[in-house]
C-alpha positions as MATLAB code, in Angstrom:
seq = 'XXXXXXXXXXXXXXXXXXXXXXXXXXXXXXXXXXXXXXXXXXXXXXXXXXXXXXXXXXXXXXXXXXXXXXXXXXXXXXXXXXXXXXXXXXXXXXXXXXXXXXXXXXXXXXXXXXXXXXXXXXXXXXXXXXXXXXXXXXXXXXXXXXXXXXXXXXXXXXXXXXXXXXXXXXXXXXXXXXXXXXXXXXXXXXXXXXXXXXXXXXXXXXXXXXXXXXXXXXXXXXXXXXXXXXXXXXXXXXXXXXXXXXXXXXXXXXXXXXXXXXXXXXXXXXXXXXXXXXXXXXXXXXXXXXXXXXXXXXXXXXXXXXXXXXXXXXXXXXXXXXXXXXXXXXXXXXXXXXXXXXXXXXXXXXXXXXXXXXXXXXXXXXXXXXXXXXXXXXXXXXXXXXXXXXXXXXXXXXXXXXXXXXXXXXXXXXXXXXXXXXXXXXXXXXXXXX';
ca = [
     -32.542  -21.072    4.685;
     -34.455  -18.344    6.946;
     -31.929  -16.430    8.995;
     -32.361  -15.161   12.835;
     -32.804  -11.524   12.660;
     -31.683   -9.335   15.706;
     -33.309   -5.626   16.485;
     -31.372   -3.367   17.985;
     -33.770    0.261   18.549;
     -30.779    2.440   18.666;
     -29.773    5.704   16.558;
     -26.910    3.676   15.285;
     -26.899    4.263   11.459;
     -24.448    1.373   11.548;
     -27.371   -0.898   13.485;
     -30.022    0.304   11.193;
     -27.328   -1.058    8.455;
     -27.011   -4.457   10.353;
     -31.016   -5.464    9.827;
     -30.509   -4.285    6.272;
     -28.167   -6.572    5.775;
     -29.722   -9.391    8.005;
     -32.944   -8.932    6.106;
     -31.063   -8.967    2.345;
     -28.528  -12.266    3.007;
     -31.588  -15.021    1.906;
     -29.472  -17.625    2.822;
     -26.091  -18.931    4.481;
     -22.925  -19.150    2.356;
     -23.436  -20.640   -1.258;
     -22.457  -24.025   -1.399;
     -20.076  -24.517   -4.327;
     -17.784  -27.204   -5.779;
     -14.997  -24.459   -5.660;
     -14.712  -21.761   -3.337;
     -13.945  -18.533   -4.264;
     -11.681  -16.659   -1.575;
     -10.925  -13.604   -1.135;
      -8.010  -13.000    1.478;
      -8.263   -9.569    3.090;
      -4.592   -8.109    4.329;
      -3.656   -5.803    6.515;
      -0.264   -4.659    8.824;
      -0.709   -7.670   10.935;
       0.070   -9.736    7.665;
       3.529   -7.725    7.113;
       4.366   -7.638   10.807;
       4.637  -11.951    9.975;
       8.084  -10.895    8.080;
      11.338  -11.755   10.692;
      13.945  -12.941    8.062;
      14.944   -9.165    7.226;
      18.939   -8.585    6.375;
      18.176   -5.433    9.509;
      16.640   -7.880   11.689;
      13.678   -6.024   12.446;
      10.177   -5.885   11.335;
       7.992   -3.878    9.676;
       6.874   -1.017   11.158;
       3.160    0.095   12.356;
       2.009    3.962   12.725;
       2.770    4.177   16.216;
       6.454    2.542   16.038;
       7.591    3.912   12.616;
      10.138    6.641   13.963;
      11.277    4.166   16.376;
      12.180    1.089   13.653;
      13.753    4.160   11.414;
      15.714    4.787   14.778;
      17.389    1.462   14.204;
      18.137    1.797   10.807;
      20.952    2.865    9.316;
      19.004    5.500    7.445;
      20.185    8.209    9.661;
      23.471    8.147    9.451;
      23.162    8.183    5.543;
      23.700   11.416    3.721;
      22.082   10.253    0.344;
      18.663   10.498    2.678;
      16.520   13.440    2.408;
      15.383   14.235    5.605;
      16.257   18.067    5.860;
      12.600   19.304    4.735;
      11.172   17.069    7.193;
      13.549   18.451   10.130;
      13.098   22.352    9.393;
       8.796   21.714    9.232;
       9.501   19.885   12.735;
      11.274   23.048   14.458;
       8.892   25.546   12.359;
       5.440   24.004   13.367;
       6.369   22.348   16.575;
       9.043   24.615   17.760;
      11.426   21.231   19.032;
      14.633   20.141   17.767;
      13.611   16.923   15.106;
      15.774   14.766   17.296;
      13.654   15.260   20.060;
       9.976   15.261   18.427;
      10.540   11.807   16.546;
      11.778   10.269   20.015;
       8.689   11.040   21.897;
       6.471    8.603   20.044;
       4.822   10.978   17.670;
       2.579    8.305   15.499;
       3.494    8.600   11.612;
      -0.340    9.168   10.396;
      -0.707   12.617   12.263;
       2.715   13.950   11.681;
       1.880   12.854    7.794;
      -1.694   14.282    8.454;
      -0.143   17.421    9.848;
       1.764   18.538    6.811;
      -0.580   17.718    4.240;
      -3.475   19.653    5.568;
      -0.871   22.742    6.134;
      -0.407   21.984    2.573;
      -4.200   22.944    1.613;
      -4.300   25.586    3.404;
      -1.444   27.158    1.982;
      -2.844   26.874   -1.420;
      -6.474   27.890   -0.792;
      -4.764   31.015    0.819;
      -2.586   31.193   -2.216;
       0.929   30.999   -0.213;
       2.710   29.611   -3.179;
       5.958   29.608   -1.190;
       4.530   28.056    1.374;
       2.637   25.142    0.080;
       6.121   24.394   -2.165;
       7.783   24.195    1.384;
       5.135   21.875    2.539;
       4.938   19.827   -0.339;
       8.896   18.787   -0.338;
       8.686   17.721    3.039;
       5.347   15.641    2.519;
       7.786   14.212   -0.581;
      10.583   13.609    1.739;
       8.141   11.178    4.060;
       7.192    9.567    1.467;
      10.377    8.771    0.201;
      11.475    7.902    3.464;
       8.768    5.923    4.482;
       8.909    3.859    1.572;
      12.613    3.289    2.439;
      12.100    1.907    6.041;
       9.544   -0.456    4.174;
      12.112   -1.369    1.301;
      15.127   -1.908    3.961;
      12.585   -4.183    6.103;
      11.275   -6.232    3.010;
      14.940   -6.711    1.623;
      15.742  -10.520    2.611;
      14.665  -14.424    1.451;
      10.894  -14.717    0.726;
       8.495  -14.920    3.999;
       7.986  -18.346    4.901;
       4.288  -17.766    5.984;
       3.466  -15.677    2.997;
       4.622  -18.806    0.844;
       2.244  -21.149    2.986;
      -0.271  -18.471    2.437;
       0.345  -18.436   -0.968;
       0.424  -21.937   -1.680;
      -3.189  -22.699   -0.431;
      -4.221  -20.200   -3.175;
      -5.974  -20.623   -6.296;
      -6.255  -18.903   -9.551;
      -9.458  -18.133   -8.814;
      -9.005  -16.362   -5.688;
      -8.224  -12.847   -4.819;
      -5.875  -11.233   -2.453;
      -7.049   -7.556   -1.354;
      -4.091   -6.094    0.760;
      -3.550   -2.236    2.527;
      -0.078   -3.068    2.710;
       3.104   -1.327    0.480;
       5.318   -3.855    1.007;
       5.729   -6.525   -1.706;
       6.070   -9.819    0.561;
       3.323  -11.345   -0.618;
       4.347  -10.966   -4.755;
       7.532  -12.172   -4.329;
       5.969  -15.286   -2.535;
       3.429  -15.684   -5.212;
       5.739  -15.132   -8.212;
       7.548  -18.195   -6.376;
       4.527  -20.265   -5.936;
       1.971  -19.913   -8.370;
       2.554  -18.022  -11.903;
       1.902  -14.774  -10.554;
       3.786  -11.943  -12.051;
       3.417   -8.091  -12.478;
       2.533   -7.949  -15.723;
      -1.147   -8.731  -15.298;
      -0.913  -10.020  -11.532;
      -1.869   -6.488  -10.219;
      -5.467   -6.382  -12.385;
      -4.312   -3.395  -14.208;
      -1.633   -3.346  -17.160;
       1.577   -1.551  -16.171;
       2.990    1.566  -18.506;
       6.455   -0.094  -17.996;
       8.038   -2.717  -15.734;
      11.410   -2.258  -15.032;
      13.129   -5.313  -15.473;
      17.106   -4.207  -15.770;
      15.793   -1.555  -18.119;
      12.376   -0.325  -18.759;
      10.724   -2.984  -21.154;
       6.939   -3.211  -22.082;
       4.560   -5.084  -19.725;
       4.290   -7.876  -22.580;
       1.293  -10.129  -24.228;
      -1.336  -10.983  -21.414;
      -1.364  -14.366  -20.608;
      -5.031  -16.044  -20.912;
      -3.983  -18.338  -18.003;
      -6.295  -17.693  -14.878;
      -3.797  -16.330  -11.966;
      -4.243  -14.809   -8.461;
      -5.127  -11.123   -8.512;
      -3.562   -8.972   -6.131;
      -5.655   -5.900   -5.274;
      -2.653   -2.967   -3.371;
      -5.566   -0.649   -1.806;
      -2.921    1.926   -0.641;
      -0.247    1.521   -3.829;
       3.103   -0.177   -3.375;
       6.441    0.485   -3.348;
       7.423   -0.736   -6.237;
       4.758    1.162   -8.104;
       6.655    4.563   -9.318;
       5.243    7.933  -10.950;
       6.308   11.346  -11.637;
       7.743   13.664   -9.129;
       4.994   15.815   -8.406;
       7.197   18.839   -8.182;
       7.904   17.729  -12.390;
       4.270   18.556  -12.615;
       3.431   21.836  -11.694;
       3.288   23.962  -15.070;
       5.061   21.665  -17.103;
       1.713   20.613  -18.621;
       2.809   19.323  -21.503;
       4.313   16.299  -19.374;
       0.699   15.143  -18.918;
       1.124   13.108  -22.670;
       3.980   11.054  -21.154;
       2.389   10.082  -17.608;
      -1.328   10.646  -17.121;
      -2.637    9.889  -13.517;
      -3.409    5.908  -14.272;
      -0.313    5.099  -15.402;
       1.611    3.118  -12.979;
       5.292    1.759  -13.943;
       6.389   -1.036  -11.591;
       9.705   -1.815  -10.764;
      10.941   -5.543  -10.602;
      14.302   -5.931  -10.351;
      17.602   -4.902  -12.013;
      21.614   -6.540  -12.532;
      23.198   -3.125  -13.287;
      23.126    0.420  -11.178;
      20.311    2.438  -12.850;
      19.599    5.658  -13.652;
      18.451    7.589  -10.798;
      18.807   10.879   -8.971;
      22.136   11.996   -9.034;
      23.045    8.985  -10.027;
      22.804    7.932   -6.338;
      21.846    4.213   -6.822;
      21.733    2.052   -3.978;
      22.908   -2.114   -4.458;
      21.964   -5.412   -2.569;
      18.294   -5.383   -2.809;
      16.426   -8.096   -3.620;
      13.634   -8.321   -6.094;
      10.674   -5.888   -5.940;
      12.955   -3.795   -3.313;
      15.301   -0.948   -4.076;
      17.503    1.209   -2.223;
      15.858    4.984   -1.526;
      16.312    6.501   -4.987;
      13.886    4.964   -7.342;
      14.966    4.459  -11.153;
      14.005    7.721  -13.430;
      11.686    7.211  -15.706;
      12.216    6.439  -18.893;
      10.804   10.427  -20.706;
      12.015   13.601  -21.700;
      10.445   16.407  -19.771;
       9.266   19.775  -21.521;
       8.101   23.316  -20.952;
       4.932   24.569  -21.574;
       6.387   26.298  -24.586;
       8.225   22.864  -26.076;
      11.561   23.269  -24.772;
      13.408   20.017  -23.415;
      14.256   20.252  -19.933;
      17.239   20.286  -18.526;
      17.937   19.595  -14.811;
      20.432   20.770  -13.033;
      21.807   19.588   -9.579;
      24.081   21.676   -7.824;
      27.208   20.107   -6.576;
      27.357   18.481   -3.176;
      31.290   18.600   -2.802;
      30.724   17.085    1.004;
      28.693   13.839   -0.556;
      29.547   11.226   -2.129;
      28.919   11.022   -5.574;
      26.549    8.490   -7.496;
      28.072    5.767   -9.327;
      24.879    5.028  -11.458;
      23.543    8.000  -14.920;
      21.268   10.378  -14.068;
      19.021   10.552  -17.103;
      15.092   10.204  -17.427;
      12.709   12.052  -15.045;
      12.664   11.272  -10.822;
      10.125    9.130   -9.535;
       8.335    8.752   -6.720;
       6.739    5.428   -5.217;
       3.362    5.836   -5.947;
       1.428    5.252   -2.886;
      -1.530    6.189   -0.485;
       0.606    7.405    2.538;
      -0.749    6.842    6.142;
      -2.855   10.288    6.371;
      -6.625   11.128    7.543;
      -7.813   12.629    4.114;
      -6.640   10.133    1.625;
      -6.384   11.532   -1.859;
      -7.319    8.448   -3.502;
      -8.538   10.784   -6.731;
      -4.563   11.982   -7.605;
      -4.024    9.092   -9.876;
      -7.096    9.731  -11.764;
      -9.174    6.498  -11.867;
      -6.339    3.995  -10.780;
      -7.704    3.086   -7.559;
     -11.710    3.541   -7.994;
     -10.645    0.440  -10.400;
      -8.802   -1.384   -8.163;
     -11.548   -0.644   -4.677;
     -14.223   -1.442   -7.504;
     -12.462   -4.575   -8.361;
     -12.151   -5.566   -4.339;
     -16.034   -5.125   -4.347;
     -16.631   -7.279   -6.381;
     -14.711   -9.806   -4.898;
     -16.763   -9.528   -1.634;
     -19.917   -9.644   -3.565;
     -18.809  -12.616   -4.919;
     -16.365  -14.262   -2.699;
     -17.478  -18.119   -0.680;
     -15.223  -17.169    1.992;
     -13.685  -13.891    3.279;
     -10.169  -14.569    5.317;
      -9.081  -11.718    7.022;
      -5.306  -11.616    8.356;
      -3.966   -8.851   10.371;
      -6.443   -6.612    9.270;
      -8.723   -4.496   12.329;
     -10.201   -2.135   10.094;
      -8.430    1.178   11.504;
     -10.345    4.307   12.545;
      -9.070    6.183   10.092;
     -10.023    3.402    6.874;
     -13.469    4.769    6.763;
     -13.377    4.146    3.072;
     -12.694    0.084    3.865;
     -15.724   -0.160    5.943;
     -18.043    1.611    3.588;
     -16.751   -1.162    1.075;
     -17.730   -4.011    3.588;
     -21.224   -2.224    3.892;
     -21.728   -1.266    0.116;
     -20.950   -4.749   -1.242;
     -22.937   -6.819    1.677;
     -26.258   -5.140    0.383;
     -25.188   -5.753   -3.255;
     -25.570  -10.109   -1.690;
     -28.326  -12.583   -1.643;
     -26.179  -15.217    0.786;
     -23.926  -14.887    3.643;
     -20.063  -15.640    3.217;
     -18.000  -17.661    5.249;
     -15.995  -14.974    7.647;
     -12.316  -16.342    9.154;
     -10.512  -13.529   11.312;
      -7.098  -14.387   11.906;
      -5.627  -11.790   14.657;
      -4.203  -12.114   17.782;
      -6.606   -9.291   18.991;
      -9.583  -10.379   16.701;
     -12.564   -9.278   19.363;
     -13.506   -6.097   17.972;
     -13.208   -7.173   14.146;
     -15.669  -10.194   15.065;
     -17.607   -7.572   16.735;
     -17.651   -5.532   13.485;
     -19.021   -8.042   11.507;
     -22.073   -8.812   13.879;
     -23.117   -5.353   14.927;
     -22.169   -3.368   11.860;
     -22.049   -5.974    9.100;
     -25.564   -7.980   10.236;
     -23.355  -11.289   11.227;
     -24.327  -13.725   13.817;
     -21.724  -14.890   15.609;
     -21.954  -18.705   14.661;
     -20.719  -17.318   11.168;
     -17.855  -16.258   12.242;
     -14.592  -18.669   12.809;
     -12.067  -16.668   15.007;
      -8.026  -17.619   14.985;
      -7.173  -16.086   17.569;
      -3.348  -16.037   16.921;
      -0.964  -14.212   15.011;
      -0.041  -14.878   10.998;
       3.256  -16.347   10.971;
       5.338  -19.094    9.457;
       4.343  -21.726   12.302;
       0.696  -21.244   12.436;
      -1.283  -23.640   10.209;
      -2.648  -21.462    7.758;
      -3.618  -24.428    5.492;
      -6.242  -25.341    8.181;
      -7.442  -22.238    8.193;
      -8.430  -22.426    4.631;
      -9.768  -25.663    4.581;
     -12.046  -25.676    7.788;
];
């Protein structure tokens, strides 16, 4: 089938990309007896979630200091926050109270300390950089914790209509952290983090740290996390500095996932949190399960000093801290840390648009700042002989539609709009099916 091809004479590199692409698709969307799908997920997916024990949802860039506002993560000494507060008076010169009340968006205060964080190293301000780096660990934690807090509750209604319209052959690509959409998989279909995530975990802890088990041969959903998870945990990074020799325990792509536990585990301080649900945990992540070591071959020992004013943990305090490993909200995305984890898994998601019937995007615009994601849309397209089906589910879908026909080399007859939001009452079963 012969396509209409539109011209557009304009210095656009993205244009000049658009009659590529018009001029490779040979044909409309294959025709097959099963349809491969490949669901595309972004905020606007999590943002479905309103059956959270805090009764609010999940946060965006622009609104995360102001859901952690109405948490009860403040007023919670176990929380970390004291790196964060002196970089707020040192670079910005305001009390922290202040500065996160005056809608300050999370991806340029994030952005802010990590590139003071380069340039303290390449000017070799050792001091500095360390100072820099604990805060940039302290939003991390703490971001991770708003999500966890949000997440903890029954399973998302719409996520388990989403999930039961899937098939074993499809695949979900998501730039979410949260892990709404495994827990309503694991209860639909049999999804489960052992192979579910494409990649074979180092460890899953599952009330202890146990191996990630015989792979099934059974065809199941794969879940492609773009920007990590939550539940994924590494190293510290301040464990890594010269203590080289920790490289043999936990090399960049090894990921250990944690599931769920009955007992308090081991953590920092022993400062375990209880009443999360599965794939959710309170701010302290469980240790890993290692022995740390000097360059020299010395064990390790870690000291905390006392905190006479805190409470004290209930839980042991053995094994090495982790840290959820994730691609935080920043400009420069360091995608490279965890050696070749997630190359694999962006390698993995372009394949599924290369070979993927239909693409169904939900709450996904395609930020400014994901450069990277449309460079994957691009790449893949020219790597096609035939069109896919595209379904944009959003309540503001104008300018993703747009995307698709001026940058992508879509006409816009190809493209079914929804123009709603993802939630447990829309019909997402007729989206699928039209």
């Amino acid at each position: 089938m012969g396509l209409k091809v539109s011209v557009f004479f304009t210095n656009s590199g993205y244009n000049r990309c658009q009659l590529i692409l018009a001029l490779v698709f040979k044909g409309s969307y294959s025709e097959r007896s099963c349809l491969v799908k490949l669901f595309i997920l972004g905020a606007g997916a999590s943002k479905a979630y309103s059956d959270s024990k805090t009764g609010e949802k999940m946060p965006i860039a622009c609104d995360f200091f102001d859901t952690y506002d109405k948490l009860n993560i403040a007023n919670n000494l176990w929380v970390l926050q004291g790196q964060i507060h002196l970089y707020v008076m040192n670079k910005f010169g305001v009390d922290p109270y202040t500065y996160f009340r005056s809608g300050i968006d999370i991806e340029f205060f994030h952005s802010s300390i990590e590139a003071d964080i380069q340039k303290e190293i390449e000017a070799g301000n050792k001091n500095e950089s360390m100072f820099h780096q604990m805060s940039y660990n302290e939003l991390i934690y703490l971001f991770s914790f708003v999500i966890n807090e949000i997440q903890n509750g029954s399973i998302s209604k719409a996520h388990l209509k989403l999930a039961a319209c899937i098939s074993e052959n499809d695949v979900i690509a998501t730039f979410n952290w949260d892990t709404l959409i495994e827990r309503a998989l694991e209860n639909s279909s049999n999804w489960n983090t052992n192979q579910g995530y494409s990649f074979t975990p180092k460890s899953i802890y599952r009330n202890g740290w146990k191996d990630s088990g015989n792979q099934s041969n059974e065809p199941m959903v794969q879940l492609l996390k773009l920007h990590g998870s939550t539940n994924w945990l590494t190293v510290h990074p301040n464990m890594l500095g010269n203590f080289t020799t920790l490289n043999r325990f936990v090399k960049p792509n090894d990921v250990y996932v944690y599931e769920s536990t009955e007992e308090p585990y081991s953590c920092h301080r022993g400062r375990y949190m209880k009443g999360y649900e599965r794939l959710s945990y309170g701010y302290y992540p469980v240790n890993l399960d290692m022995v740390a070591y000097s360059p020299d071959g010395q064990e390790i020992e870690f000291f905390n000093q006392p905190k006479p004013h805190l409470k004290k943990g209930i839980a042991p305090n053995e094994g090495v801290a982790s840290i959820p490993l994730i691609i935080p909200p920043v400009k420069e995305k360091k995608y490279d840390q965890y050696g070749e984890l997630f190359d694999s898994l962006w390698a993995k998601t372009s394949e599924a648009i290369q070979k993927a019937d239909e693409i169904i995007l939900i709450g996904y615009s395609f930020p400014i700042t994901d450069i990277k994601s449309t460079e994957l849309f691009l790449k893949s397209f020219m790597k096609r002989n035939s069109k896919p089906k595209i379904k944009i589910l959003d309540p503001n879908p104008e300018k993703i539609a747009e995307k698709f026909i001026y940058e992508f080399g879509f006409n816009k007859s190809e493209i079914q709009v929804y123009k709603d939001y993802f939630s447990e009452n829309f019909d997402i079963e007729k989206l699928i099916q039209n």
